[in-house]
N, C-alpha and C positions, 0 to 999 in steps of 0.2 A: 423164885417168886418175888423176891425183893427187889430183884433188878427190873423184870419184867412185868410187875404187878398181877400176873395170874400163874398157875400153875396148871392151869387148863390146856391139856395138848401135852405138858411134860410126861415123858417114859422115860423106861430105861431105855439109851440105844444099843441096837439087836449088833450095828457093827463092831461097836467097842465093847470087849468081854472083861472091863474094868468094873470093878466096885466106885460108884461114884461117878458114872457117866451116865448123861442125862441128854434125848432130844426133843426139841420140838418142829413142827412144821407148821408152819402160818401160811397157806396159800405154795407160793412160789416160793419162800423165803424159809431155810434152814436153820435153825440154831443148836449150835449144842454146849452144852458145859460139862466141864469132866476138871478128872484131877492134872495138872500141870506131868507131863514122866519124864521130865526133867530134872525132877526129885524140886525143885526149888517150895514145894509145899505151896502154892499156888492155885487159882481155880482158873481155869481157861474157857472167854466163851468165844466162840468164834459163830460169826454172824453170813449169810453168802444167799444167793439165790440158786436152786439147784439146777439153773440150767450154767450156769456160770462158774467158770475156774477159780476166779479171787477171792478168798475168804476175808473178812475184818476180824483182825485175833486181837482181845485185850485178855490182859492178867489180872487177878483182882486177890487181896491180901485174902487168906480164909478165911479167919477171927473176923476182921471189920468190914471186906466187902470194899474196901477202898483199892483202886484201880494203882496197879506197881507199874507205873511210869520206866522206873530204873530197869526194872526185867526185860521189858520188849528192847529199849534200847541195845542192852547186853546181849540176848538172843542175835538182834539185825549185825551188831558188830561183829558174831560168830558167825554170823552165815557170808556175810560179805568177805571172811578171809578165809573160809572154804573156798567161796568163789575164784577167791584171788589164786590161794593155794591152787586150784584146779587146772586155771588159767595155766600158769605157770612151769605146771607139771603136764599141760597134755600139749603148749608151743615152746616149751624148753624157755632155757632161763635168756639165754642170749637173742633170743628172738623177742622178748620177752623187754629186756632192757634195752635194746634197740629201738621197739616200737615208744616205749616211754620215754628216750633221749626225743625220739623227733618230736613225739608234741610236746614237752615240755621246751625244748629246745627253736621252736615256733616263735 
């Protein structure tokens, strides 16, 4: 209610069977807040239109509501060395450092 000045349209949401998940739908536009299960103790809302893939995810502290900057970064640095990791492991490593010699090597 604080973020979004109403709680009109907030439920429980029916797809998350979490304590603490909340959504609403404005039109075309989805929102939902729930608990972080990352364990970071965090509230996550993520914002998206529901004909559309890309969601906007901020963290925001429980206690003050103030938006954790440092979390989302830490999250994108973990997914991007997934990524890398995956990379890696599904072109092998030598094809892998090859490809990296030539453009770095450019």
């Amino acid at each position: 209610m604080k973020e979004f000045g109403t709680a009109k349209g907030l439920e429980p949401d029916p797809m998350l069977h979490s304590e603490g998940s909340f959504r609403m739908q404005m039109g075309n536009l989805c929102i939902s807040i729930r608990p972080d299960i990352r364990t970071s103790g965090c509230i996550v809302v993520s914002v998206g239109m529901s004909t559309a893939g890309y969601r906007c995810i901020a963290y925001f502290d429980r206690d003050t509501l103030e938006p954790n900057f440092g979390l989302l970064s830490k999250y994108k640095r973990e997914e991007r060395r997934e990524d890398l990791e995956q990379w890696v492991y599904s072109s092998g490593p030598e094809s892998c450092h090859k490809l990296i010699d030539k453009i770095w090597g450019e």
